[in-house]
Every structure is written in C-alpha cells, then in structure tokens.
C-alpha positions as CSV (number, residue, x, y, z in Angstrom):
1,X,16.3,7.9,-32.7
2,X,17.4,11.7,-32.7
3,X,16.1,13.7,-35.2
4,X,12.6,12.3,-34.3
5,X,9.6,13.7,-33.4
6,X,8.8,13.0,-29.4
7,X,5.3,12.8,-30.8
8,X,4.6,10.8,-33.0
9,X,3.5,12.4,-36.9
10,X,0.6,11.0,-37.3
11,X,-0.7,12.2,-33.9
12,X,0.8,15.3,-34.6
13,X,-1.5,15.7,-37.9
14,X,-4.8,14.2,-36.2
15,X,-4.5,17.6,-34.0
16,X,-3.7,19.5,-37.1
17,X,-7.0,18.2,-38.7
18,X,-9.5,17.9,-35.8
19,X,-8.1,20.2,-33.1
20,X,-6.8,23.4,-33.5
21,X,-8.6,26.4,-34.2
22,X,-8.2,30.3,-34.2
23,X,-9.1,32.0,-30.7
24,X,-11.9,33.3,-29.6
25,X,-9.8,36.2,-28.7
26,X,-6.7,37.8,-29.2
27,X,-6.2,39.9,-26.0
28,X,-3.7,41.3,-23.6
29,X,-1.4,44.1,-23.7
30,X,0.8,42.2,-26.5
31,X,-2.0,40.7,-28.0
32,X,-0.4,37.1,-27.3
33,X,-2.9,36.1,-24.9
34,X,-5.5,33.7,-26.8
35,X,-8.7,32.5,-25.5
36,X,-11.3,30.0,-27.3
37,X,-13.4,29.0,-24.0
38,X,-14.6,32.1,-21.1
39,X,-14.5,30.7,-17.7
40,X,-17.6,28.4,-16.7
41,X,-18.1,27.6,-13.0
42,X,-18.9,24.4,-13.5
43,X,-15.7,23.5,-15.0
44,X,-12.5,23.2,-12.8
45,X,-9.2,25.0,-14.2
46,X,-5.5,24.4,-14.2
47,X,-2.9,27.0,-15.0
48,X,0.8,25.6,-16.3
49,X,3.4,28.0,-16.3
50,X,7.1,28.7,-17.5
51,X,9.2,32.1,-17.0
52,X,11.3,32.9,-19.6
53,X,15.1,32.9,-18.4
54,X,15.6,36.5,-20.2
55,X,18.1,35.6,-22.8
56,X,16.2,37.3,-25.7
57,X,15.1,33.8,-27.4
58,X,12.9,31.8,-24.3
59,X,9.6,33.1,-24.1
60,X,7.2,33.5,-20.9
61,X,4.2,30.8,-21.6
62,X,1.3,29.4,-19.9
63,X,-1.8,27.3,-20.5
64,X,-5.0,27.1,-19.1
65,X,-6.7,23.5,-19.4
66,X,-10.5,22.2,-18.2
67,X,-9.8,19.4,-15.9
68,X,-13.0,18.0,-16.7
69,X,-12.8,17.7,-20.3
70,X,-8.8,18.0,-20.4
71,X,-9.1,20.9,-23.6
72,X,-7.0,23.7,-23.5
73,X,-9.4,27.1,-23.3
74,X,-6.5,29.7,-23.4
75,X,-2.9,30.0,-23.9
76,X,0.0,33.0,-24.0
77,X,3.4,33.1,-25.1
78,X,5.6,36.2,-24.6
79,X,8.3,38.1,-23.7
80,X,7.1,40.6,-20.6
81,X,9.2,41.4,-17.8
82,X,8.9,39.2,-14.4
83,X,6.6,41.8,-13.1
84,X,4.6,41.5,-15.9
85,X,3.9,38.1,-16.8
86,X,3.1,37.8,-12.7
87,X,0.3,40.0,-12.5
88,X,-0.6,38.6,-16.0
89,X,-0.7,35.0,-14.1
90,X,-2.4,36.7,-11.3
91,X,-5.3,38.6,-13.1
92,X,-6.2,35.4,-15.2
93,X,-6.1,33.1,-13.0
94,X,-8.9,35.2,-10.7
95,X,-10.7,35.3,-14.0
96,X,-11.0,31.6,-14.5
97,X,-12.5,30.9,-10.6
98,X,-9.2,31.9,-9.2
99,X,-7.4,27.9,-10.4
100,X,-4.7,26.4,-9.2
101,X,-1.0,27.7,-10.8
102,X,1.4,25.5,-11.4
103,X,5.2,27.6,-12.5
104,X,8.2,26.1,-13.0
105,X,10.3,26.8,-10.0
106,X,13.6,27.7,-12.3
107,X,15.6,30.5,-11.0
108,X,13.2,33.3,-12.6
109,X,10.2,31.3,-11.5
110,X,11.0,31.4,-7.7
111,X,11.0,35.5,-8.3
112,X,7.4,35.1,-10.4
113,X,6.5,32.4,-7.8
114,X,7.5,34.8,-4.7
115,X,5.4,37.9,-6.5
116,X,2.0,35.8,-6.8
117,X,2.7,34.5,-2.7
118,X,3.3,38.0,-2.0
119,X,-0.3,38.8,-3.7
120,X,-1.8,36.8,-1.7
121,X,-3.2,34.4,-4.7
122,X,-4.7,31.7,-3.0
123,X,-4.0,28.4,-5.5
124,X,-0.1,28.1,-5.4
125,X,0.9,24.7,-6.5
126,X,3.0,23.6,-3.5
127,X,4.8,19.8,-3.1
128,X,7.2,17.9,-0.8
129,X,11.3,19.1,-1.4
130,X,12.6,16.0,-3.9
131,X,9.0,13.9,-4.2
132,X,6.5,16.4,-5.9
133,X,4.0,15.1,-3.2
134,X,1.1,17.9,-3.5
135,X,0.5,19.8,-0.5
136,X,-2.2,22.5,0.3
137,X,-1.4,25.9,0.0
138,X,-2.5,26.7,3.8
139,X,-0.6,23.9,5.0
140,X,2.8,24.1,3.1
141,X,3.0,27.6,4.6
142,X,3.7,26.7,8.1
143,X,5.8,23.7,6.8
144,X,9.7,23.9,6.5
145,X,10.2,20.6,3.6
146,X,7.9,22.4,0.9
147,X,8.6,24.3,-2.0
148,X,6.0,26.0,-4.3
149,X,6.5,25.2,-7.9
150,X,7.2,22.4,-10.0
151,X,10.7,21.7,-9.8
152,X,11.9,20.0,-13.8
153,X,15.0,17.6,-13.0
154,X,16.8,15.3,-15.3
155,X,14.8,12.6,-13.1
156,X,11.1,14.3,-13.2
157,X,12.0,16.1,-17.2
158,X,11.2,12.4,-18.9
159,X,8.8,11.4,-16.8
160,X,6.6,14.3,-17.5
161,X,7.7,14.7,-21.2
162,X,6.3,10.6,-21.3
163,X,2.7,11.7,-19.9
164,X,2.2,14.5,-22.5
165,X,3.0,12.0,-25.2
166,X,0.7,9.2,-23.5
167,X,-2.5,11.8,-23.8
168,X,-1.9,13.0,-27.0
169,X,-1.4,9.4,-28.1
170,X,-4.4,8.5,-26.3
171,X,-6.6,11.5,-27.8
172,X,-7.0,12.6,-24.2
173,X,-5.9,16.2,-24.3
174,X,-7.1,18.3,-27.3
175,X,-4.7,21.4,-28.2
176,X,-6.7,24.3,-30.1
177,X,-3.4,26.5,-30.6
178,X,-1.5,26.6,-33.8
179,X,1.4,27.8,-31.5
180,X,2.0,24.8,-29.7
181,X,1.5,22.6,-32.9
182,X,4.5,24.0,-34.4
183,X,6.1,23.5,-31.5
184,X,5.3,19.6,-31.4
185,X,6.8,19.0,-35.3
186,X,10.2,20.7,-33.4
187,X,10.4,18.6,-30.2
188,X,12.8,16.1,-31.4
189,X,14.7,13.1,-29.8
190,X,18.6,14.3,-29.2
191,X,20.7,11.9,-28.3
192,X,18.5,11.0,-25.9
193,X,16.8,13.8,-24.6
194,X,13.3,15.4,-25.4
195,X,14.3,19.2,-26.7
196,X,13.4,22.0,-29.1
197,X,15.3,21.6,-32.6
198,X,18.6,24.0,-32.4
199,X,17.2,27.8,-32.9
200,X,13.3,26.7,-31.9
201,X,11.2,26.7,-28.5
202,X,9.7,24.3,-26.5
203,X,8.2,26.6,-23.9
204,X,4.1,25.6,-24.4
205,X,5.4,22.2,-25.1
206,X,6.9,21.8,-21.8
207,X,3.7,24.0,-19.7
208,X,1.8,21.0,-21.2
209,X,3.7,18.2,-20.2
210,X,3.8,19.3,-16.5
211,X,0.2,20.0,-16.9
212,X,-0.5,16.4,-18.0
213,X,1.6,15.2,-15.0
214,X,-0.4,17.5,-12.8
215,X,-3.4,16.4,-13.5
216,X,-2.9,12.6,-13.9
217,X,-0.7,12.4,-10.6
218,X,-1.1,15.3,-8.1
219,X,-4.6,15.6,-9.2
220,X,-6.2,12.3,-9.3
221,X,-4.5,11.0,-6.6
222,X,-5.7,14.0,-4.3
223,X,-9.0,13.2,-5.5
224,X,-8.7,9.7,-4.8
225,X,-7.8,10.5,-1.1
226,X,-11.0,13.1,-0.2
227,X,-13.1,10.1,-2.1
228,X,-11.3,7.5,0.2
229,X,-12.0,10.0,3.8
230,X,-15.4,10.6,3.1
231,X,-16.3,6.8,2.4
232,X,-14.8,6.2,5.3
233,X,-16.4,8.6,7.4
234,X,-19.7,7.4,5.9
235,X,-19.7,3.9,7.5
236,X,-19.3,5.5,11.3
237,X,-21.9,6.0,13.2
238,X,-23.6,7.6,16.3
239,X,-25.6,6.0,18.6
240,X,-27.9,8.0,21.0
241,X,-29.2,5.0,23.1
242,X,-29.1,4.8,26.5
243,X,-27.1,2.0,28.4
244,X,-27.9,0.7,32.1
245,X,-24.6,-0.8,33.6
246,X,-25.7,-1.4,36.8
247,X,-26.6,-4.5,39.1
248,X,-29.8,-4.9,40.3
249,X,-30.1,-3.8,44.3
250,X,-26.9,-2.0,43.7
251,X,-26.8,1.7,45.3
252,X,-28.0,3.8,41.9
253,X,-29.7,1.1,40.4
254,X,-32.9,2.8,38.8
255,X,-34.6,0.6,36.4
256,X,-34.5,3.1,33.0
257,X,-38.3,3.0,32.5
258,X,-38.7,4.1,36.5
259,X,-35.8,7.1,35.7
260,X,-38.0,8.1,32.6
261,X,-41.1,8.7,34.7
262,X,-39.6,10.4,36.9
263,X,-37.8,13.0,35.2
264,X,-41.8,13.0,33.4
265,X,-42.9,14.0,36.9
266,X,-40.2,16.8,37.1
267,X,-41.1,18.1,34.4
268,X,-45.0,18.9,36.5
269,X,-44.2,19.6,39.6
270,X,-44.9,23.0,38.9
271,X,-48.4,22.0,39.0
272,X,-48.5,20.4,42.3
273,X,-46.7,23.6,44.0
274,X,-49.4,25.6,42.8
C-alpha cells in the first residue's frame, strides 16, 4: 500500500542490529568515500553506479560489493562534477583488481560512461539494446546492437527493485552503511511505484538493486555458460592411432607392422653407408 516501506521493517531493523558498522575509512577528496574491507585478490568485485542528474538534490553514488560473499566493502555518495566522480570510478575501481562497473546509462551517465571508455578501463558493463543480455567488453566494441550501461526502464525499474528486496529478505546481501539504511526506512510504495519519500534520495538504494540484478542474472548466468563450455569440451577427445584403410594386394597396401620396420630401418641407414 503507498506509504509503505519497499522493505519490509523488520528486515530493515535486522540490518540495523547485525549489519551496519562505521568504515574502516573515511577517504576521498570529500571525505564521502567509505571503506570497511581493502581489496583481496581472492575475492571478485562489482562496482554499481548512479550519476547524479545535477539538479542540486540527486547525489553521485556507487557501491562496491564481494561477489563471493555478496557484502558491501565500500560505498560513496556525493555531489562532484561528471569529471570527477569518473576518475573517482576509474581510480577505485583499478584499486579493487580493476572490477567490473556497472553506471546507469541516464543522460549524465552516457557522458560518465563515455569518459571511463575513453580511459581505456577495461570492465565496462556492456548488454544487448532492449534485453540487458551481458556482452564482453572486447566484443560489444565491434558490435553495432550494444550499449554500455544499465539502462533503468519502467519495465526493468520493478524488476530490479524486486531482487534487492528478495536478498535482503533472504539475508543474502549484508549492508554495513548507515547511509543506505536511512535510505531503506524512505523507499516507500507510491501509488505503485518504488521511490524516495518526497524531499529524500534513493540513489545507493537504487546502485543496490541493479547490483542485486547484476549479480543474480548477468552474473550467474555468464557463469553457468563458461561451466557449461568447459564440460563440454571435457568429454571430446583426441585419438592418435593409426588406421589402415586399405585392401589387401591393393597398390599401397603395407601391412602397419611391415611400414613400422621400415621407417626403423630409415632411421640406420646411415650406418650401412658408412
């Protein structure tokens, strides 16, 4: 009903309880930029991103979450200029094993989008125009029906908005930042809709619900495939024996035992010329 929490309260209080925690550090040039986990190269990263629209209210925000264990290690909210928050997205995203980045392909997030392409960073979240089908970076390149981003529709809003709410519900994804727990009490139900409350954000909010979708679509299913290939290129096989097609009294009919002594004898002869 609107008015509601998307989340559900007593979710929202279990993170309050067992989750969050202050940061590790408090970095950056604005100080927004919160760590509680250093990068670990045994771990596998994911970066979710949204640019602020620059009307003075939205802010720039991004997570980083460990696909392996699905908890968030850093987070920033802020309100730098496009130029900014890309090199920003650039320079911590080398610094956790240079992970994938997903940004919301809005109109200001095709220009931070463009600026991180233009850097050369080489983990670019690319998909299929209208079907969010994952495609390699090195491939969507050369390919005229892909778009880097993650394009938020009315179609793909609920969708994603539905997987954040099925981890949290499930305890799969742990949140460490108070900021995005404030956030949760003011995502509400409006007349239908998943939003912030009139006068709040839902910037991290929304970075976290494409990451869930991310992760539990793109992500798995990718996985799935390589794990599919290899099996399958498991069960071939290469034979090296040697097969004699021809009939007996035939013209190059050599009996393979009689061939293999003779290319023995070949391999002598320079004995016999002396």
């Amino acid at each position: 009903m609107s008015g509601e929490t998307v989340l559900h309260p007593e979710d929202i209080q279990w993170i309050s309880e067992n989750c969050t925690q202050e940061p590790k550090y408090r970095t950056g040039f604005d100080r927004n930029l919160w760590i509680w986990k250093n990068y670990e190269p045994s771990s596998t990263y994911l970066m979710t991103a949204d640019v602020a629209r620059g009307d003075g209210r939205d802010y720039s925000a991004f997570h980083i979450i460990d696909l392996s264990t699905m908890e968030q290690v850093a987070e920033y909210q802020g309100k730098p200029d496009i130029d900014m928050f890309s090199e920003i997205l650039k320079d911590v995203g080398k610094e956790y094993g240079n992970c994938m980045i997903v940004v919301e392909n809005n109109n200001v997030g095709f220009a931070v989008l463009e600026k991180l392409l233009k850097a050369s960073y080489p983990n670019v979240y690319h998909s299929v125009k209208s079907t969010h089908e994952y495609v390699d970076q090195h491939i969507a390149e050369y390919q005229s029906n892909t778009v880097p981003g993650f394009t938020t529709s009315m179609k793909t809003r609920p969708l994603i908005v539905a997987k954040l709410e099925e981890f949290i519900r499930n305890k799969l994804l742990t949140i460490r930042s108070l900021r995005s727990l404030n956030e949760f009490k003011t995502f509400i139900w409006n007349q239908g809709k998943a939003q912030a409350m009139r006068e709040y954000n839902d910037d991290l909010v929304m970075c976290l619900a494409i990451g869930c979708w991310v992760r539990d679509t793109v992500l798995v299913d990718n996985q799935r495939d390589i794990e599919y290939r290899e099996a399958f290129l498991n069960t071939m096989t290469r034979s090296n024996s040697v097969l004699n097609t021809t009939i007996p009294g035939m013209r190059g009919h050599m009996d393979i035992n009689k061939s293999n002594n003779i290319q023995e004898m070949k391999e002598y002869m320079w004995l016999i010329k002396g």
